[in-house]
C-alpha positions as CSV (number, residue, x, y, z in Angstrom):
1,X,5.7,36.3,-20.1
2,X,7.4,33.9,-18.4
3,X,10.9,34.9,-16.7
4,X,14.1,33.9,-18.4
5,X,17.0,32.9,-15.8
6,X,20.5,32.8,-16.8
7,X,23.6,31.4,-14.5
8,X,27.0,33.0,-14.7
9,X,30.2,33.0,-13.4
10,X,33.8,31.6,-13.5
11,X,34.1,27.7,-14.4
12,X,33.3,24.9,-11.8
13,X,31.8,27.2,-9.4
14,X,28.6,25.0,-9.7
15,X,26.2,26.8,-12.5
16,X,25.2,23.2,-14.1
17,X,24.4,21.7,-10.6
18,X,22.2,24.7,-10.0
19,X,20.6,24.3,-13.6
20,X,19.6,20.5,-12.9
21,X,18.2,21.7,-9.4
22,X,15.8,24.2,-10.9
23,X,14.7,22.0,-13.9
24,X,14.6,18.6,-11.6
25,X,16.7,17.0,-14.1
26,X,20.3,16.0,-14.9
27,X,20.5,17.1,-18.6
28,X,23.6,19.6,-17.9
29,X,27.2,17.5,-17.1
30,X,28.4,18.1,-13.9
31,X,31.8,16.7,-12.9
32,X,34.7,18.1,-10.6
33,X,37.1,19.9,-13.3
34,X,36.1,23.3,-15.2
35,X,35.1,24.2,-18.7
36,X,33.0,21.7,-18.6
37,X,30.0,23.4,-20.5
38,X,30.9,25.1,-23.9
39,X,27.9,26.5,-24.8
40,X,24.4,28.0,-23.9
41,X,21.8,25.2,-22.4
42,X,17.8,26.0,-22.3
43,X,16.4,24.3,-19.2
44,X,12.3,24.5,-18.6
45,X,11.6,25.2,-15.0
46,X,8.6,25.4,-12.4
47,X,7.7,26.3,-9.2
48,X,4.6,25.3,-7.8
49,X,2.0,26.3,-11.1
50,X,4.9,29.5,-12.3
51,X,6.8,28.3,-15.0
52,X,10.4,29.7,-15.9
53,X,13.3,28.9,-18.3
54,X,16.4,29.0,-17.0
55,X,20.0,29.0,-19.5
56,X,23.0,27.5,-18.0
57,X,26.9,28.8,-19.5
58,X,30.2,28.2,-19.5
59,X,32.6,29.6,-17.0
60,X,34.0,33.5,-17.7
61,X,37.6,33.4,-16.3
62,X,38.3,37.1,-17.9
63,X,41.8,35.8,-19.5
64,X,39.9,34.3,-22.9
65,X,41.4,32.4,-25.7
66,X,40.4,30.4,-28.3
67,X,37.7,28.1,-27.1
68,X,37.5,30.0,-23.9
69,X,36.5,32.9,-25.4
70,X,34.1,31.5,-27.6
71,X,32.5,30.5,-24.1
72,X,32.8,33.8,-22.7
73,X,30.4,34.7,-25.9
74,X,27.8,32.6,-25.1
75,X,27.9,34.0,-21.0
76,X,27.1,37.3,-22.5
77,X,24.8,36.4,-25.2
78,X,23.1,34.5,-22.1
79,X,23.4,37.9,-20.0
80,X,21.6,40.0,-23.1
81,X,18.7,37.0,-23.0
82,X,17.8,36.8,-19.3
83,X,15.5,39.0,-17.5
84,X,17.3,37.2,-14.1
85,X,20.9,37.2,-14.0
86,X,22.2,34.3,-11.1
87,X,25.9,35.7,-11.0
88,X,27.8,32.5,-9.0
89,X,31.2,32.7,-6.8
90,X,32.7,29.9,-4.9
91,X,32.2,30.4,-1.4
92,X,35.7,28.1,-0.6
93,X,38.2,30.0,-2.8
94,X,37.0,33.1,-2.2
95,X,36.9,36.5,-4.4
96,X,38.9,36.0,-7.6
97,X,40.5,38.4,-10.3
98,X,37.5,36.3,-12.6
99,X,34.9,37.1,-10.4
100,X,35.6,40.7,-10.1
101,X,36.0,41.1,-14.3
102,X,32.2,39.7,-14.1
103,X,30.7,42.1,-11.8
104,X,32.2,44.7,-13.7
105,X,30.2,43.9,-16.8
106,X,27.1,42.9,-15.0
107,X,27.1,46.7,-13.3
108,X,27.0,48.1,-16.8
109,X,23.9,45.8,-17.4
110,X,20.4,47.0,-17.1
111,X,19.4,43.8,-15.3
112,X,18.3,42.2,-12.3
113,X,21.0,40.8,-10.6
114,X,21.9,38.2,-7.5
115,X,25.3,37.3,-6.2
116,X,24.9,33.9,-4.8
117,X,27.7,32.2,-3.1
118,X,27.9,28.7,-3.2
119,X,29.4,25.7,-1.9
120,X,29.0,27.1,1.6
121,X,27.9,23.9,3.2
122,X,30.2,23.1,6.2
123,X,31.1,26.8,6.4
124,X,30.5,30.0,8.3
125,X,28.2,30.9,6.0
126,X,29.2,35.0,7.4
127,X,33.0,34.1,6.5
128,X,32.1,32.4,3.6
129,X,30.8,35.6,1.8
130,X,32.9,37.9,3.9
131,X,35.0,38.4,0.5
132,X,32.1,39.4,-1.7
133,X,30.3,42.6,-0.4
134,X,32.7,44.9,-1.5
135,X,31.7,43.7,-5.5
136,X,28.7,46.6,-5.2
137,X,26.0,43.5,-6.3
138,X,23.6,43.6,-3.3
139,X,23.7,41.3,-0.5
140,X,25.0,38.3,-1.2
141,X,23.0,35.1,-0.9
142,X,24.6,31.4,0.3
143,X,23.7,27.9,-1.2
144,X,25.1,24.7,-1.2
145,X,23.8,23.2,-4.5
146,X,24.7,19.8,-4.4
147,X,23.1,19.6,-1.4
148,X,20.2,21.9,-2.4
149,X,20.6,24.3,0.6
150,X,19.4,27.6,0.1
151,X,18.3,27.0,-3.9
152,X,14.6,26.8,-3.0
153,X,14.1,30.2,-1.0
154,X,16.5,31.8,-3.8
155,X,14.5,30.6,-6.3
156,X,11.1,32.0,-4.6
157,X,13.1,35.6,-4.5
158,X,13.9,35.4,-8.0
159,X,10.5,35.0,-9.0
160,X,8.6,37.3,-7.0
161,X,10.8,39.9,-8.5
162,X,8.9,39.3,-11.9
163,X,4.7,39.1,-10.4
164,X,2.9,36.7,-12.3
165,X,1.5,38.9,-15.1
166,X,-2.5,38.7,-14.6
167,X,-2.8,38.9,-18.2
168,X,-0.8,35.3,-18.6
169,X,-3.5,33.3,-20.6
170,X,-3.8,29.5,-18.5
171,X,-4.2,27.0,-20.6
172,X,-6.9,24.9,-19.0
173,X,-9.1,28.0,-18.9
174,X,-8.7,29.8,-22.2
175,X,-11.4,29.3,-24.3
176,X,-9.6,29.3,-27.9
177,X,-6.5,27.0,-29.0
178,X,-3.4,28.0,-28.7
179,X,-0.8,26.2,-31.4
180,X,2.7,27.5,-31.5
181,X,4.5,26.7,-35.1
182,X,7.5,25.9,-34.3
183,X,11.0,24.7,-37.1
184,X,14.4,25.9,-38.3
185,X,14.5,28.9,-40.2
186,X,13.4,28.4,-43.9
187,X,10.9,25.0,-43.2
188,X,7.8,27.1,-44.2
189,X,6.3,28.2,-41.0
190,X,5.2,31.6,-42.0
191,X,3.8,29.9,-45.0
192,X,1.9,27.1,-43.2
193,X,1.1,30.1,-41.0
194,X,-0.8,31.7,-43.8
195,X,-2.4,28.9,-45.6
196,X,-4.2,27.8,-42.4
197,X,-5.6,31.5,-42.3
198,X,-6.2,31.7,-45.5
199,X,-4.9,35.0,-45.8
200,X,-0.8,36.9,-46.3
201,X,-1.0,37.9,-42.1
202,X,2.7,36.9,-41.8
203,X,5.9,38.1,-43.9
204,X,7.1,35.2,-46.0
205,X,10.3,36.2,-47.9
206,X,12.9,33.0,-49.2
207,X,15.8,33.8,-46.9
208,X,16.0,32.5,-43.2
209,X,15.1,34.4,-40.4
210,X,12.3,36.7,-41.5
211,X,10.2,36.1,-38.4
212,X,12.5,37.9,-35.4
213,X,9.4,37.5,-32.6
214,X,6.6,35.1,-32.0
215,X,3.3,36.9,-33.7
216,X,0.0,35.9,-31.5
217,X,-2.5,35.7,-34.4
218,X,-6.3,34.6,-32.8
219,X,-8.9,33.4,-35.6
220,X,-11.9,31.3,-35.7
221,X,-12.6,28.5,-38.2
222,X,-16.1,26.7,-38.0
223,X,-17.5,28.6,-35.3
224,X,-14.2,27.2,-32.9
225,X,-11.7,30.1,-31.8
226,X,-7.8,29.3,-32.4
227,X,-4.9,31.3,-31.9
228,X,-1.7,31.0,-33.9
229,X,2.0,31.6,-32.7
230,X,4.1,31.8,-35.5
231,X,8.1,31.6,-33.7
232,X,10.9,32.8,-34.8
233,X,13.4,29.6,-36.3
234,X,16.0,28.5,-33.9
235,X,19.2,27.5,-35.7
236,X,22.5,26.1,-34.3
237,X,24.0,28.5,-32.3
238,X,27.2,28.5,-34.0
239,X,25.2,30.2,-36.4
240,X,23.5,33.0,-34.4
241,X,25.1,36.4,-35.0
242,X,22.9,38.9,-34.8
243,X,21.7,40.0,-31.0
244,X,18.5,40.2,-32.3
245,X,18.1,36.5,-33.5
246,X,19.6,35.5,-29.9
247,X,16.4,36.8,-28.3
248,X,14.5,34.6,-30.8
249,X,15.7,31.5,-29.1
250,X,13.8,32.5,-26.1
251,X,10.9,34.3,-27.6
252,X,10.5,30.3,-29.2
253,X,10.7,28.7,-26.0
254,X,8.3,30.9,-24.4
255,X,5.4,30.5,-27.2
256,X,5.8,26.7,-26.3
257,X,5.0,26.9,-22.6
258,X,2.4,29.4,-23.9
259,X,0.6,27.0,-26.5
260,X,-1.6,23.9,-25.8
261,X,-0.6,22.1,-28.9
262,X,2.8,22.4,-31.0
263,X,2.9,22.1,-34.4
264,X,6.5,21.1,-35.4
265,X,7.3,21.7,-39.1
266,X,10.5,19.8,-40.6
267,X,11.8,20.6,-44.3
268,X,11.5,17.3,-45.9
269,X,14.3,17.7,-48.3
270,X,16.8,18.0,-45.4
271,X,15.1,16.0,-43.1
272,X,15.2,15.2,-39.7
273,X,18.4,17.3,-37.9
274,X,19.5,17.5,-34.5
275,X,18.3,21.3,-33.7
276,X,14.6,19.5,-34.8
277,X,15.0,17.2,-31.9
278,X,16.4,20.0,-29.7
279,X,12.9,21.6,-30.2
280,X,11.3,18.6,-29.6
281,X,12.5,17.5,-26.5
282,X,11.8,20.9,-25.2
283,X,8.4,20.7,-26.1
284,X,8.0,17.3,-24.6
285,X,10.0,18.3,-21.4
286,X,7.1,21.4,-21.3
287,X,4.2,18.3,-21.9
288,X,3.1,20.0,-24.6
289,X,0.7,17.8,-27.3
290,X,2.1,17.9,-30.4
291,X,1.3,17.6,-34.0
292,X,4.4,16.7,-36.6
293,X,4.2,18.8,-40.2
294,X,6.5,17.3,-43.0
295,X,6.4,20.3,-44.8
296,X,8.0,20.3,-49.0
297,X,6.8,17.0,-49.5
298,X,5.8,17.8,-53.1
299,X,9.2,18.4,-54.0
300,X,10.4,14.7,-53.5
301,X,10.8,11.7,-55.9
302,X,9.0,8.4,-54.6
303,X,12.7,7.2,-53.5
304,X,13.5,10.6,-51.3
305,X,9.8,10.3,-50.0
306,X,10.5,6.5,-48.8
307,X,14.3,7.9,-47.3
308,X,12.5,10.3,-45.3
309,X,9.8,8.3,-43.9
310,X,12.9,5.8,-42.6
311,X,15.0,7.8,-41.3
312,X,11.5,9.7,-39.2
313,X,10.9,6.2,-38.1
314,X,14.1,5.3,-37.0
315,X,14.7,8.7,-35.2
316,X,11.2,9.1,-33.3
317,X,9.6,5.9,-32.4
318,X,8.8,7.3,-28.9
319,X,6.8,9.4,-31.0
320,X,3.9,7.4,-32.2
321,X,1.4,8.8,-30.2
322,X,1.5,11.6,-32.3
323,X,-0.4,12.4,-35.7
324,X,2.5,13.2,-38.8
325,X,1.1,14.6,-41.5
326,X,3.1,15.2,-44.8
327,X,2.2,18.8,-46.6
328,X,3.0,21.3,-49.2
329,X,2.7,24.5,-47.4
330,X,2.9,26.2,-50.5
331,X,0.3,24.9,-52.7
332,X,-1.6,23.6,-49.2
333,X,-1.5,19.9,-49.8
334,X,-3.3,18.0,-47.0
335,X,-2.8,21.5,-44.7
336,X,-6.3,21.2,-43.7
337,X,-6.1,17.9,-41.9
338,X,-3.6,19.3,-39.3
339,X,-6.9,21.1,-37.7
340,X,-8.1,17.1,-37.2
341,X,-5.1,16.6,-35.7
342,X,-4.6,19.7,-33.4
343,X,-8.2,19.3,-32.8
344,X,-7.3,16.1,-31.7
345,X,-4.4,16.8,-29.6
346,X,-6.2,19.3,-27.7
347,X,-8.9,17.5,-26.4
348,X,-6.4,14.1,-25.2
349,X,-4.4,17.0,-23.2
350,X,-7.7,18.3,-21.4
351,X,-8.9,14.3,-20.7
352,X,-10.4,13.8,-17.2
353,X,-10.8,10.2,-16.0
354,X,-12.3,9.0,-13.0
355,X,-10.2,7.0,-9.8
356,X,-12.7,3.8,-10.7
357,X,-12.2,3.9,-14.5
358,X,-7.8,4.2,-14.6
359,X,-7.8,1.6,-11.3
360,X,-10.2,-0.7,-13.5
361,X,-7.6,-0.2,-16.6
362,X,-4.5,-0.9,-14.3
363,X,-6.4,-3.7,-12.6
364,X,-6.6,-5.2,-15.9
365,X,-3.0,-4.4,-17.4
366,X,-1.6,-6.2,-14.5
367,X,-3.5,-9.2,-14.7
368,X,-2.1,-9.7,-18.5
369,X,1.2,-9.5,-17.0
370,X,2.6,-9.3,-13.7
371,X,4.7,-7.1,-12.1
372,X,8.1,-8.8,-11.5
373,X,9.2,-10.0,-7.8
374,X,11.7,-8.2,-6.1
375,X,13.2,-10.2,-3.3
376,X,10.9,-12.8,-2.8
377,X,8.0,-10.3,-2.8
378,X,5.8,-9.0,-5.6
379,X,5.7,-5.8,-6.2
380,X,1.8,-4.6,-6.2
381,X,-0.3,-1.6,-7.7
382,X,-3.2,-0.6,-5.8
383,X,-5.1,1.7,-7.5
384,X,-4.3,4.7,-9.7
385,X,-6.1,8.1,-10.0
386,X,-5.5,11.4,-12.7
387,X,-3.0,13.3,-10.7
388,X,-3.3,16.4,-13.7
389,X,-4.3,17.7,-17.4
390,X,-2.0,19.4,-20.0
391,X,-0.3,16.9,-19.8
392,X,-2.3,14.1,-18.1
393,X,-1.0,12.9,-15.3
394,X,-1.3,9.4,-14.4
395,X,-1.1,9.0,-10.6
396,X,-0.3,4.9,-9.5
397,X,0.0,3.5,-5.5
398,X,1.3,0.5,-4.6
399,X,4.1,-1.0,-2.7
400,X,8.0,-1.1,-4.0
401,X,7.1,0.8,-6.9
402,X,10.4,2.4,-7.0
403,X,12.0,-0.7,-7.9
404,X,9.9,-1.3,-10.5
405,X,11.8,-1.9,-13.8
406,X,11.9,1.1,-17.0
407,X,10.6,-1.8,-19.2
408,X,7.5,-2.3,-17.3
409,X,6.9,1.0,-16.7
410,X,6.5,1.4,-20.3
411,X,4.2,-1.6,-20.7
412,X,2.0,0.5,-18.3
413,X,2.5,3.7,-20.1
414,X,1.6,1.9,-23.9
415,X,-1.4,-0.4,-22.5
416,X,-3.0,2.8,-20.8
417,X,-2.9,5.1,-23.6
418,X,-4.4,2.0,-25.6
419,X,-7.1,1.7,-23.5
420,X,-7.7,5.7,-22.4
421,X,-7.3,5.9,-26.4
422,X,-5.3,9.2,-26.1
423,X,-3.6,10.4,-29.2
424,X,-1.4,13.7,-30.1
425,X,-0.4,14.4,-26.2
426,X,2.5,12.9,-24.0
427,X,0.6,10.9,-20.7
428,X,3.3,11.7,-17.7
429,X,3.0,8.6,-14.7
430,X,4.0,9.2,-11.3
431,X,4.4,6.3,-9.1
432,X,3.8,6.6,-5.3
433,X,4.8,4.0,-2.5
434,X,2.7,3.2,0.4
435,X,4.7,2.6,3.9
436,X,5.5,-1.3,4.8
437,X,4.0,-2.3,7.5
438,X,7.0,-3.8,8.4
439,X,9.4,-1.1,7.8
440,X,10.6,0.1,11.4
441,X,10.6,4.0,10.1
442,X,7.1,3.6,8.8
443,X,6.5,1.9,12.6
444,X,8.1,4.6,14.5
445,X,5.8,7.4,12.1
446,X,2.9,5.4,13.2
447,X,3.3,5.4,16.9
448,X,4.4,9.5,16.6
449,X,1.2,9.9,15.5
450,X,-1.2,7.2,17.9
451,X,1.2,9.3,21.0
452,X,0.2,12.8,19.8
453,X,-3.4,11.9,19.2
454,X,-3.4,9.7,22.6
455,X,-1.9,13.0,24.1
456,X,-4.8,14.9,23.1
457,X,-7.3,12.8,23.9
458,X,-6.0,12.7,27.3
459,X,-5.8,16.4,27.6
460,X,-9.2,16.8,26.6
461,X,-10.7,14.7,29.3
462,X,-8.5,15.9,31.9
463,X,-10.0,19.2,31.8
């Protein structure tokens, strides 16, 4: 399963800069005054081909009230969650009346635990830590996360403290579909789950949170093998009490990175809310194909039906690549189609394309319109090759491609999955830039490497 990594500690000692350095990505705030973050974030994480989740918190400072202590909560919920606990200190101030409140509750914890100083850069790293050994934590480790010293080996530690289980299904090799059903509580998933099986394999009872794990249900329809995940609902977590419904949260994050397609299910007659597009971007942040489920439609007026279908429009039009289909779960109006779909989905996240065929699309995409000229100079694509599947990864060279504009980097995006004719699945693009011939670093590279094989050439025949 994969490894759930939470980050702790007092405020502004540098937990949200560590969370964007192990999910590549800026999505938590990080500025130079405390209590910044208020509440639990779910970052998706990977090194190399291991995958991870990682939960950034608010600071502990031990002397709660009010609002602080309602962030305390969520540190210790996030403590209860993690298999990993990434206890932070701040390497300048030193040990702190905070810090050593923490330590005491993580002793009492039955997890696996790593003091890491940071903000150590431009310091005696020895001195820097000096304070901490006596906290009875292990030996303490030194970063400097804004510059990203030190967060790469403790990562690799971290994670070679929870082996890759051999039993991990991959999902380019499995030989069945994996679709994780994910929505709020109450939406109908257990329903949906068991009007696509055609049978009661799920508990289905009218109150919210029924489902407290994600059930891994395999099945075959039409000779083709499938296997269902129906997830637990994930609700705002103002809401979540119970310890038990905590672990839900991650128990749905998990069956995403697990699945190959995600069926999202969203209760019509509430429509589109902001913990649906939490899930979402999660799923799309994992590359994850996706099929959308709008499930209680039969319960609408025309008027409500026409509401719903604005609102899904105005709220998701970067999702059009993938198939919505509008249900009754219950009485299993137009259920069977999501199999098309999912069907669908699956194959556009397995697509393999050749080096001559996406150069011959981008080839063509560029003579339609041209790139735009950046100082005098137009900025060229040379070729473009599949750099990945599940999601498919679009590889592109050419030269100043990292000052090519968001707006054409979206014409590329839309006229290639026009062409490729991809549906249900996100297409991720990388671009790459050649050297300049006329770039004095890319020079000086060059003639380190005509001296070093001139070198050996010369020792070879001297012999």
């Amino acid at each position: 399963m994969t490894p759930v990594i939470a980050l702790v500690g007092r405020p502004n000692v540098g937990k949200s800069t560590l969370f964007n350095r192990f999910t590549r990505s800026r999505d938590a705030l990080v500025a130079d005054f405390s209590g910044l973050t208020r509440d639990r974030k779910y970052g998706d994480g990977k090194l190399e081909d291991r995958p991870f989740i990682v939960i950034d918190t608010g600071g502990v400072s031990g002397f709660e009230e009010g609002l602080d202590a309602a962030m305390a909560e969520q540190s210790f919920a996030a403590i209860d969650e993690a298999d990993a606990v990434l206890f932070l200190v701040d390497g300048v101030t030193g040990l702190t009346g905070a810090d050593a409140f923490l330590a005491e509750h993580l002793r009492k914890q039955n997890k696996k635990i790593w003091l890491v100083v940071n903000k150590t850069d431009g310091r005696d790293p020895d001195v820097a830590m000096a304070d901490f050994h006596e906290m009875g934590l292990g030996e303490p480790i030194p970063i400097a996360a804004t510059h990203n010293r030190g967060v790469l080996s403790l990562l690799e530690s971290v994670l070679e403290a929870f082996p890759d289980d051999e039993e991990r299904i991959d999902p380019m090799t499995d030989d069945s579909i994996r679709m994780a059903i994910i929505g709020r509580p109450n939406v109908g998933k257990s329903t949906l789950v068991n009007r696509m099986l055609g049978e009661d394999r799920v508990v289905v009872y009218d109150q919210p949170g029924t489902t407290m794990d994600s059930i891994y249900i395999p099945f075959e329809r039409f000779e083709k093998k499938y296997t269902i995940i129906d997830t637990a609902g994930v609700r705002r977590r103002k809401n979540i009490k119970e310890a038990v419904e905590k672990f839900s949260i991650v128990k749905t994050l998990q069956a995403i990175q697990d699945a190959n397609v995600v069926v999202l299910v969203v209760d019509a007659q509430t429509g589109l809310v902001d913990q649906d597009m939490h899930m979402l971007g999660f799923a799309l942040d994992s590359g994850r194909a996706m099929v959308i489920a709008i499930n209680k439609w039969d319960g609408l007026d025309p008027y409500m039906k026409d509401q719903v279908k604005e609102a899904i429009d105005r709220k998701m039009p970067f999702m059009d690549w993938a198939d919505m289909h509008f249900i009754s779960a219950k009485h299993g109006t137009n259920v069977g189609h999501l199999y098309e779909s999912i069907d669908t989905a699956y194959s556009g996240a397995r697509s393999k394309w050749s080096t001559n065929q996406l150069t011959n699309i981008m080839q063509g995409v560029v003579e339609m319109h041209q790139p735009p000229m950046i100082g005098g100079r137009r900025i060229k694509l040379r070729y473009a090759h599949q750099g990945g599947s599940n999601p498919p990864v679009v590889v592109i060279h050419g030269n100043k491609l990292d000052k090519l504009p968001g707006s054409y980097k979206r014409y590329l995006e839309n006229a290639f999955r026009k062409a490729l004719k991809v549906r249900g699945t996100p297409i991720r693009f990388e671009f790459k830039v050649g050297d300049n011939p006329y770039d004095d670093e890319a020079k000086g590279r060059r003639a380190i490497k005509r001296t070093d094989k001139e070198r050996k050439k010369k020792g070879r025949y001297s012999k």
